[in-house]
KOLSEDREN-289660 format. One record per residue: x negated, y, z of N, C-alpha, C in turn; residue number from 1. Coordinates in steps of 0.1 Angstrom, whole numbers, plus 5000, padded with zeros to 4 digits. Layout:
BEGIN
n.xx_n.yy_n.zz_ca.xx_ca.yy_ca.zz_c.xx_c.yy_c.zz_i
X_Y_Z_X_Y_Z_X_Y_Z_NUM
...
//
This chain:
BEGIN
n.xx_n.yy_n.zz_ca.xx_ca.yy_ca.zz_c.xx_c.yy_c.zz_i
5242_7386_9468_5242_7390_9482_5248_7379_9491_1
5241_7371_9499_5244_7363_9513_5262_7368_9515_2
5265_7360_9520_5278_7358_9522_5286_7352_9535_3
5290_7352_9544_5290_7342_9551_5306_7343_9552_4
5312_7333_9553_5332_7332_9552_5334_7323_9566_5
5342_7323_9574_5344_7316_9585_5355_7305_9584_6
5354_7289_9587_5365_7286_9581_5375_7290_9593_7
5388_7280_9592_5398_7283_9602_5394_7274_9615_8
5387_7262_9613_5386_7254_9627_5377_7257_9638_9
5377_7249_9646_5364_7255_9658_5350_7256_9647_10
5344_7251_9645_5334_7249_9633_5332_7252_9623_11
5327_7259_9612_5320_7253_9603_5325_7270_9595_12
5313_7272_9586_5317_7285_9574_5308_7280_9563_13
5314_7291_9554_5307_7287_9541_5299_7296_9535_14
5289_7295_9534_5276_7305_9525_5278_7305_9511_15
5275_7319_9507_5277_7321_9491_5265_7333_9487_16
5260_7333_9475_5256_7349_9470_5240_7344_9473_17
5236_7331_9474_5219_7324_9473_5215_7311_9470_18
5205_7313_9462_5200_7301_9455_5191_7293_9464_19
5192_7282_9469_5183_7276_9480_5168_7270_9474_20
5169_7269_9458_5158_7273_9450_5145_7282_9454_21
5151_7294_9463_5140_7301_9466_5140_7307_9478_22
5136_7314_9482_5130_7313_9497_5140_7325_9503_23
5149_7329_9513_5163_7336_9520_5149_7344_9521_24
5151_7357_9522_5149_7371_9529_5150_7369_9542_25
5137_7378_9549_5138_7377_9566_5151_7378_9569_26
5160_7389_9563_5172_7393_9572_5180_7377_9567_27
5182_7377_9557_5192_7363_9556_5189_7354_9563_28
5174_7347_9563_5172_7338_9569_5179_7341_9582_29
5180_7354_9590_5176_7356_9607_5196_7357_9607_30
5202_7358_9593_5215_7358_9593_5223_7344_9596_31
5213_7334_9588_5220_7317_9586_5216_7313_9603_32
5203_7316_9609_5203_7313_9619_5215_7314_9632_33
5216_7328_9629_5228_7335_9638_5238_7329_9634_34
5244_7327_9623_5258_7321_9618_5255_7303_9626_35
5247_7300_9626_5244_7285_9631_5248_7287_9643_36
5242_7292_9654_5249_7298_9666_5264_7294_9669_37
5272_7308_9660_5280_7311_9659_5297_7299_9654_38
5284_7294_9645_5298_7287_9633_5293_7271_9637_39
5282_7266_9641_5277_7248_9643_5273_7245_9629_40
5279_7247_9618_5281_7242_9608_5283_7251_9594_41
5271_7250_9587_5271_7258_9577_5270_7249_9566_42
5280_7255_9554_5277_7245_9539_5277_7254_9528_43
5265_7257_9522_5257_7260_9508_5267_7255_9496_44
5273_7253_9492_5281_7250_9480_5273_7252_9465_45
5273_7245_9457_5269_7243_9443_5257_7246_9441_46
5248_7235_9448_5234_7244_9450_5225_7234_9442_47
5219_7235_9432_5209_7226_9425_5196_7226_9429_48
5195_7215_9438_5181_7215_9443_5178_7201_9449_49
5162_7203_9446_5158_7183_9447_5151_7191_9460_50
5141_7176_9461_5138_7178_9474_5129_7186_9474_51
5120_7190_9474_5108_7198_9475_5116_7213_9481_52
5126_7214_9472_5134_7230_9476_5140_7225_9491_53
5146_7216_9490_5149_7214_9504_5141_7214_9515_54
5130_7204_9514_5118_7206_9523_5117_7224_9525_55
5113_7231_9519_5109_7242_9517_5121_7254_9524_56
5133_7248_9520_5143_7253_9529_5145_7251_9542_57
5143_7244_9547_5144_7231_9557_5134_7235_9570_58
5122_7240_9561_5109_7240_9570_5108_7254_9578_59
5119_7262_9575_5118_7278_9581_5125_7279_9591_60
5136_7265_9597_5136_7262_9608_5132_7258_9620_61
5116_7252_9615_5113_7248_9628_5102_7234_9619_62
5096_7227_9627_5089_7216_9619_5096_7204_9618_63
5089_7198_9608_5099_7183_9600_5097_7174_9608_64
5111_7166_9611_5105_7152_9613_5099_7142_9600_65
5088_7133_9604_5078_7128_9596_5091_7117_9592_66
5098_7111_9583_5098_7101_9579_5092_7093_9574_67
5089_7079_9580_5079_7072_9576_5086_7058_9562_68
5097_7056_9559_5102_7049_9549_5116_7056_9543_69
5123_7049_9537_5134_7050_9528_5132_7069_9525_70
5121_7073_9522_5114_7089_9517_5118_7091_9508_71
5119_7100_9500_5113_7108_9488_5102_7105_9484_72
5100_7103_9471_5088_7095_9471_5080_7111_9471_73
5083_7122_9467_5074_7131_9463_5077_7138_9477_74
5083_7138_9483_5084_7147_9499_5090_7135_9511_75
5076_7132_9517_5079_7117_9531_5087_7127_9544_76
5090_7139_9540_5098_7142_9549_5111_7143_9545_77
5114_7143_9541_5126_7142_9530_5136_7127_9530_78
5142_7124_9539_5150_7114_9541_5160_7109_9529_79
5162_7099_9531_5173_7093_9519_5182_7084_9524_80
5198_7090_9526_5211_7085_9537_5215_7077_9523_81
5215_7065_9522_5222_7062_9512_5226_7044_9511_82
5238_7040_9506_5242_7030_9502_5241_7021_9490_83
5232_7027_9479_5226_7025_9462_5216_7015_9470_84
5214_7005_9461_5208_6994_9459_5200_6993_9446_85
5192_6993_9445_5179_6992_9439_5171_6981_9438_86
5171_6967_9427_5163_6956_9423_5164_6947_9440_87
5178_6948_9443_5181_6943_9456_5178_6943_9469_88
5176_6957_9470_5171_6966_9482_5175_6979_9484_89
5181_6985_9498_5190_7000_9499_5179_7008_9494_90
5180_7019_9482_5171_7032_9483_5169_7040_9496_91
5179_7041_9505_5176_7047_9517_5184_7040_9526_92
5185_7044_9540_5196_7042_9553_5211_7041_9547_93
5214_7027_9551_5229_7025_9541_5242_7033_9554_94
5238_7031_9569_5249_7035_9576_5245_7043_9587_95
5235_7055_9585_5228_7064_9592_5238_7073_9598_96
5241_7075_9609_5250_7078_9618_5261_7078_9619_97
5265_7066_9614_5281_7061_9618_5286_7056_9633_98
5283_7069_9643_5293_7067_9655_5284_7084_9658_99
5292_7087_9670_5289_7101_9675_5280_7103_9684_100
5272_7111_9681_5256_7111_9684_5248_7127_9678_101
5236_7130_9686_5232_7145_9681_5219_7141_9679_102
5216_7139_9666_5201_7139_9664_5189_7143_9672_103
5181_7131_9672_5165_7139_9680_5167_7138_9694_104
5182_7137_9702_5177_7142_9719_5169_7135_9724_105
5166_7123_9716_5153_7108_9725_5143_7114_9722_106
5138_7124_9717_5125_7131_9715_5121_7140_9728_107
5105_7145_9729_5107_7151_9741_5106_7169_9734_108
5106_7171_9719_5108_7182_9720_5126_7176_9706_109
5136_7182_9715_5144_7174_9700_5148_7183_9690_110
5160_7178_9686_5160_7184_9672_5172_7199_9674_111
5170_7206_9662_5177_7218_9659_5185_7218_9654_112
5180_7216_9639_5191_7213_9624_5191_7204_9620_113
5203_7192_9610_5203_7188_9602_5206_7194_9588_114
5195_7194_9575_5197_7197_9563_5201_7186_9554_115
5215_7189_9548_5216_7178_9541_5224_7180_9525_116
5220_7171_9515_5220_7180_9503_5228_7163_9496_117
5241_7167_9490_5249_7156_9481_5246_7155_9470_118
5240_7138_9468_5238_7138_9455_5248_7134_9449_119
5249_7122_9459_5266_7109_9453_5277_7113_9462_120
5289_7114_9459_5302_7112_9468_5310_7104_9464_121
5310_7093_9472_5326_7081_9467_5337_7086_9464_122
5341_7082_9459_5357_7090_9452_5366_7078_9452_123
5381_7085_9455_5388_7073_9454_5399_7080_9453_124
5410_7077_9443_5422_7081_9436_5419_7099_9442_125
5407_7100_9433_5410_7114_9433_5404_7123_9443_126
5400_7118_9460_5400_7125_9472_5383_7118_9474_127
5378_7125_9481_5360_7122_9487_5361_7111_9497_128
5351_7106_9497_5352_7095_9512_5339_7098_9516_129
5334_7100_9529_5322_7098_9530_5320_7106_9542_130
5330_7116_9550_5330_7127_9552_5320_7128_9569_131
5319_7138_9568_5310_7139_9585_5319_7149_9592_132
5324_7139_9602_5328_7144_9613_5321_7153_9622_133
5324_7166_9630_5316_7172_9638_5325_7176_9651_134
5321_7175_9660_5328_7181_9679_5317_7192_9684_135
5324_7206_9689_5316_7214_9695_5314_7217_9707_136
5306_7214_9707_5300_7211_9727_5297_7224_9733_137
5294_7235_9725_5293_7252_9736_5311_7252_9740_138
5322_7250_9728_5336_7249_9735_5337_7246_9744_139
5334_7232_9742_5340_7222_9749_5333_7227_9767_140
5320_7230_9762_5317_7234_9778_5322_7242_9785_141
5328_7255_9779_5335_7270_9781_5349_7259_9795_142
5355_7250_9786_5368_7246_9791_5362_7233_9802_143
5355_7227_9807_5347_7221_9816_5358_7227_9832_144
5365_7215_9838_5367_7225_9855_5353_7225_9860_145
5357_7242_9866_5347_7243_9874_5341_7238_9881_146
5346_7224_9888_5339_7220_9896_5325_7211_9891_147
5326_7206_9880_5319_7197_9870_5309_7205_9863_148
5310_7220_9863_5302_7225_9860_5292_7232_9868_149
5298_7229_9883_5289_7231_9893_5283_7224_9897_150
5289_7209_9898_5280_7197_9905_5272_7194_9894_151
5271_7196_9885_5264_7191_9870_5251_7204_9867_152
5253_7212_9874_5244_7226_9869_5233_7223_9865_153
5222_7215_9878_5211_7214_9875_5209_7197_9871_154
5212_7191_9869_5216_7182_9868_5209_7176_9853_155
5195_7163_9851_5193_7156_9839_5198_7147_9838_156
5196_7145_9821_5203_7125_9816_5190_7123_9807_157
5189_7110_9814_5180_7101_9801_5186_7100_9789_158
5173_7098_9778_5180_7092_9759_5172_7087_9757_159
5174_7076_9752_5170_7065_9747_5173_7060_9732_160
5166_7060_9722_5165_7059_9709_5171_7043_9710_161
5168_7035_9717_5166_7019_9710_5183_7016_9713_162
5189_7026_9722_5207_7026_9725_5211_7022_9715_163
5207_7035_9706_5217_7039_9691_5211_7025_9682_164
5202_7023_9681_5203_7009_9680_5207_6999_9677_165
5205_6991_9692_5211_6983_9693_5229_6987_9695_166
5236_6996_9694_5247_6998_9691_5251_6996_9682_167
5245_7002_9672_5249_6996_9661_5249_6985_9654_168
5236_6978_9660_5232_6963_9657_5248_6951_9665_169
5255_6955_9676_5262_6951_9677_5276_6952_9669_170
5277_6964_9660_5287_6969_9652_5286_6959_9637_171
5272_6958_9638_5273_6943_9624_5265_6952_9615_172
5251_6961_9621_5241_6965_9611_5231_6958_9610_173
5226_6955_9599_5216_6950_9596_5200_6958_9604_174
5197_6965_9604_5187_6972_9612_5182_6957_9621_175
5170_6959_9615_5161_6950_9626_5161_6955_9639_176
5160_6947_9651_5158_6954_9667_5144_6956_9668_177
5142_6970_9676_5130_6977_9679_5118_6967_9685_178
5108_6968_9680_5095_6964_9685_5092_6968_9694_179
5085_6964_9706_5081_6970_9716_5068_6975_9714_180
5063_6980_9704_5058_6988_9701_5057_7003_9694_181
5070_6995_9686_5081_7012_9685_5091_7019_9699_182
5091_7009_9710_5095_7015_9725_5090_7021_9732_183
5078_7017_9725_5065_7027_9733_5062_7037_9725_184
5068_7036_9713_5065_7050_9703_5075_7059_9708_185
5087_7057_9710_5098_7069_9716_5102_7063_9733_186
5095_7064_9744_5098_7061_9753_5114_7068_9756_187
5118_7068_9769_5127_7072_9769_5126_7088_9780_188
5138_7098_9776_5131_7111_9778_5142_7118_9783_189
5140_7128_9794_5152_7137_9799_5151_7149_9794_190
5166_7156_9796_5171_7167_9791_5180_7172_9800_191
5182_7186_9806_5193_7190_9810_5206_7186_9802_192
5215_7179_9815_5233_7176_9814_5236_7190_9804_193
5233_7203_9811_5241_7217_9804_5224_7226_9800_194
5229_7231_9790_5218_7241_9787_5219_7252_9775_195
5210_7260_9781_5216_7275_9779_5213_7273_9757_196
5223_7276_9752_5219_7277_9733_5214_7290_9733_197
5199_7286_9727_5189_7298_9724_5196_7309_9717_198
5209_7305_9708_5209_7317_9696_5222_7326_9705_199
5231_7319_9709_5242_7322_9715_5240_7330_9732_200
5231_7317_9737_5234_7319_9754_5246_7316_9759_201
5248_7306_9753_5258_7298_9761_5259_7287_9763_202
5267_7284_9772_5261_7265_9780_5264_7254_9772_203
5256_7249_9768_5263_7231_9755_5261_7220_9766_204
5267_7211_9761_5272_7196_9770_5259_7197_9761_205
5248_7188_9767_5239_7183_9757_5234_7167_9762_206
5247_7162_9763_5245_7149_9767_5255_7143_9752_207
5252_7126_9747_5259_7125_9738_5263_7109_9735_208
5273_7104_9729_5268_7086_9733_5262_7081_9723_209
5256_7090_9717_5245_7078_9710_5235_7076_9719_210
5231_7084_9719_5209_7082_9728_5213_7088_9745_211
5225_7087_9747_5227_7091_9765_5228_7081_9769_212
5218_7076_9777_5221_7066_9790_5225_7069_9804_213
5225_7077_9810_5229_7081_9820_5220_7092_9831_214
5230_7098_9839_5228_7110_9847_5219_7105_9861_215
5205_7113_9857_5199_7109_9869_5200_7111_9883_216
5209_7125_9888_5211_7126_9900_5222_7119_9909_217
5227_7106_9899_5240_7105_9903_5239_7086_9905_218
5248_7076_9908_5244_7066_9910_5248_7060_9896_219
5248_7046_9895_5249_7038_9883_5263_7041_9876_220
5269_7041_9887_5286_7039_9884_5291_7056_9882_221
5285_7061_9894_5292_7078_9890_5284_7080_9876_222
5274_7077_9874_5268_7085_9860_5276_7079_9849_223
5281_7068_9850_5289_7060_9837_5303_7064_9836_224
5308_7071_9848_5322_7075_9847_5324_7093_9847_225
5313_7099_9844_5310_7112_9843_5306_7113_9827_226
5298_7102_9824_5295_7106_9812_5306_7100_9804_227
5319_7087_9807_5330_7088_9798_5335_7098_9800_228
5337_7107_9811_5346_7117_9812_5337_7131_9798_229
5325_7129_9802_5320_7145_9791_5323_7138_9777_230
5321_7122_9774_5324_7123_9759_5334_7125_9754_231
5346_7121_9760_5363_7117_9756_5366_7134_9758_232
5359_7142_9767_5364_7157_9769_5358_7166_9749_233
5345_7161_9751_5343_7167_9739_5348_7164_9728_234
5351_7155_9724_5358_7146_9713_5373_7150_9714_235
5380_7158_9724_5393_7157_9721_5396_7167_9705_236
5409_7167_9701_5407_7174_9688_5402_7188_9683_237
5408_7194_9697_5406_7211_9695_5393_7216_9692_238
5383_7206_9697_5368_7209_9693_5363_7201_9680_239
5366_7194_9672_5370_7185_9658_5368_7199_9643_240
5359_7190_9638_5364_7199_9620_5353_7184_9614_241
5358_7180_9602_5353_7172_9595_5351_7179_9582_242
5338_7183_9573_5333_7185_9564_5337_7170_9552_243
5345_7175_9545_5347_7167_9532_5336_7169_9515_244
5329_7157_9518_5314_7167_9505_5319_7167_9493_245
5313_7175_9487_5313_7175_9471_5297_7177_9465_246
5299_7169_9456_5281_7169_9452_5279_7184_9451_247
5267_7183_9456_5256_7201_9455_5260_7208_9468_248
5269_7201_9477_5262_7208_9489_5253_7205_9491_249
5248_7219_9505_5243_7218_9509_5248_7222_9524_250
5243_7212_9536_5251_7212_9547_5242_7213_9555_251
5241_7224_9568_5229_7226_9577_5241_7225_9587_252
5234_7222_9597_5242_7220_9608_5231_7218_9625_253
5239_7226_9636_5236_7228_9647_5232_7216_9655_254
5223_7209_9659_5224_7197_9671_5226_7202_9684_255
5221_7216_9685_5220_7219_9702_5236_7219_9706_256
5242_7225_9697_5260_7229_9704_5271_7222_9692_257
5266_7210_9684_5274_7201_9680_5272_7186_9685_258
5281_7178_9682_5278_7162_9679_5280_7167_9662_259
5278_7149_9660_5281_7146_9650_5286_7130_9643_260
5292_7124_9631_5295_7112_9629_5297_7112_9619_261
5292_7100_9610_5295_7097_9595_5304_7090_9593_262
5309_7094_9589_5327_7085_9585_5321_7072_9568_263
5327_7062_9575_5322_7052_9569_5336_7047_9562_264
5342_7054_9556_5354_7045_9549_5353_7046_9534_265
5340_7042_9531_5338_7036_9516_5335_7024_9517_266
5339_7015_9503_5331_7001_9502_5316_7002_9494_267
5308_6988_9498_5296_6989_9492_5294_6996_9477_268
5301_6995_9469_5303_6995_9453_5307_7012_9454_269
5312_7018_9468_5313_7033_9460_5300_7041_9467_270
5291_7042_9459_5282_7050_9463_5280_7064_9467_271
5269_7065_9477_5270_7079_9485_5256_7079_9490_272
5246_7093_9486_5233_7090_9481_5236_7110_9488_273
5228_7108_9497_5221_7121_9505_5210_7121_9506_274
5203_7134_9506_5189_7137_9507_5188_7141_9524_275
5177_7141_9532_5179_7150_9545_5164_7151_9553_276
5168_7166_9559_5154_7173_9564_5160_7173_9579_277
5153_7166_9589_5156_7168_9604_5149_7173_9607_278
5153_7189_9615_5144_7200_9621_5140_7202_9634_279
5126_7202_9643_5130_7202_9652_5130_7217_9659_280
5135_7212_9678_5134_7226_9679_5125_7229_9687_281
5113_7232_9679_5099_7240_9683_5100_7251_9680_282
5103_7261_9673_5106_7272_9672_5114_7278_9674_283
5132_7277_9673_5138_7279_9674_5139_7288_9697_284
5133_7276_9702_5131_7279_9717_5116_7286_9722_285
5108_7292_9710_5101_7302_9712_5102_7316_9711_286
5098_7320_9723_5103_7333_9727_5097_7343_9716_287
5090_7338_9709_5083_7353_9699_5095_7353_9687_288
5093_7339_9683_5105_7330_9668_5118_7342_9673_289
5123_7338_9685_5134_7350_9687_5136_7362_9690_290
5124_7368_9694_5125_7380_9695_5120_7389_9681_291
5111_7384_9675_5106_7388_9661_5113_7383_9653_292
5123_7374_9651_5127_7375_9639_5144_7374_9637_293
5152_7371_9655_5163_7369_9655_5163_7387_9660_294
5155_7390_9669_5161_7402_9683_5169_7399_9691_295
5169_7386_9697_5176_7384_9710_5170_7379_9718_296
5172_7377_9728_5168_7376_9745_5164_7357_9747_297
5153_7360_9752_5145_7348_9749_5159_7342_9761_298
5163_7325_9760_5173_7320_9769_5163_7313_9786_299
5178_7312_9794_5169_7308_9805_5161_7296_9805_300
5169_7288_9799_5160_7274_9799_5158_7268_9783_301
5149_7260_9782_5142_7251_9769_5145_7236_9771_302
5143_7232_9762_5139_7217_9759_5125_7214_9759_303
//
């Protein structure tokens, strides 16, 4: 039997009593959904499963993003976060989101879930290294002064994929810089500053510094000093819980009402080898998806 446990911080619970092997029952499925809502952060514990199950788990969220390299060779949607070196080449993405950032918002429909399943975890005298940080942005918005949540109401921000980037290309990643033919593959795209969470109905900061460049209704300077003010507000601690892995999770997690960040304090030699399904949210903001299968109230606004 499904299980759901809450931990103690703003974030995160733990699922028990299912095999991700096979396919959740409508009501469980419409349970993990709600718990997502609710918790940001859900982790699957001792779960044996390759990719295919994941794909398969993965896909009742919403549709996959296509990964086009570092795949599964047997499921190209099926990502591979990893530091392993292979005949002198990474098997997957050696430093896939190491700074704080919400998957997908440079998309024009973005993302929902991250699924992500531990193969490898660094170890060191004993303790995990590897860990993913998370901040919750429906809090963080609750506690927003009013006045910032008024002048900000209607209020978009551009995101821009080639940011996160070249960010990190200045941090000393190898990542080649974007083609201007891959800039024309993800042009750059707006999103409401605040917006309503489909599962909850409550307001998320959905701006973030990875792929946020700035607030369109506002000038160069006020958008750059509005948007340090929303990141340093979300990031303070009280909205903070860091997930420590152990092989065989399995970790799904909210983009609409979290960030997120990979904690990078392993060296090359300790390996750390993730599988991952990025979900987007095409379903999740359709009014039938929630009414037929959650029973809640379609929200005021979409992505």
């Amino acid at each position: 039997m499904l299980k759901i446990e809450p931990g103690t911080a703003t974030l995160g619970a733990t699922v028990t009593g299912v095999d991700l092997n096979h396919p959740l029952s409508d009501a469980d499925h419409a349970r993990v959904v709600k718990a997502l809502g609710q918790h940001g952060v859900l982790c699957f514990p001792r779960q044996l499963i390759e990719a295919t199950a994941l794909r398969a788990f993965s896909a009742r969220f919403g549709s996959l993003q296509m990964i086009s390299r570092l795949a599964d060779a047997a499921e190209p949607e099926v990502s591979i976060l990893s530091n392993v070196v292979e005949n002198g080449r990474y098997i997957g993405t050696p430093d896939a989101g190491q700074d704080w950032h919400t998957d997908m918002t440079y998309n024009r429909v973005a993302g929902f879930v991250n699924v992500l399943v531990a193969k490898q975890v660094p170890m060191r005298d004993g303790r995990p290294l590897g860990a993913t940080d998370f901040a919750n942005t429906q809090a963080a918005y609750d506690d927003l002064p009013s006045e910032v949540k008024t002048g900000l109401a209607t209020a978009t921000a551009m995101h821009d994929h080639n940011q996160f980037q070249e960010h990190m290309r200045r941090k000393g990643s190898q990542r080649p810089p974007q083609t201007e033919s891959q800039r024309r593959e993800r042009p750059p795209v707006q999103h409401p500053v605040f917006l309503t969470h489909p599962i909850t109905g409550r307001k998320v900061i959905y701006v973030n510094p990875g792929f946020t460049t700035r607030i369109n209704e506002l000038d160069e300077a006020e958008s750059q000093q509005m948007l340090d003010f929303l990141f340093a507000h979300v990031l303070l601690p009280k909205y903070r819980y860091t997930h420590h892995w152990t092989v065989d999770d399995v970790l799904i997690w909210d983009h609409l009402g979290t960030w997120h960040c990979a904690v990078a304090d392993y060296a090359p030699h300790e390996y750390r080898l993730m599988k991952r399904c990025q979900v987007l949210a095409d379903k999740i903001f359709d009014p039938a998806y929630l009414q037929t299968t959650l029973h809640v109230a379609t929200p005021e606004n979409a992505i």
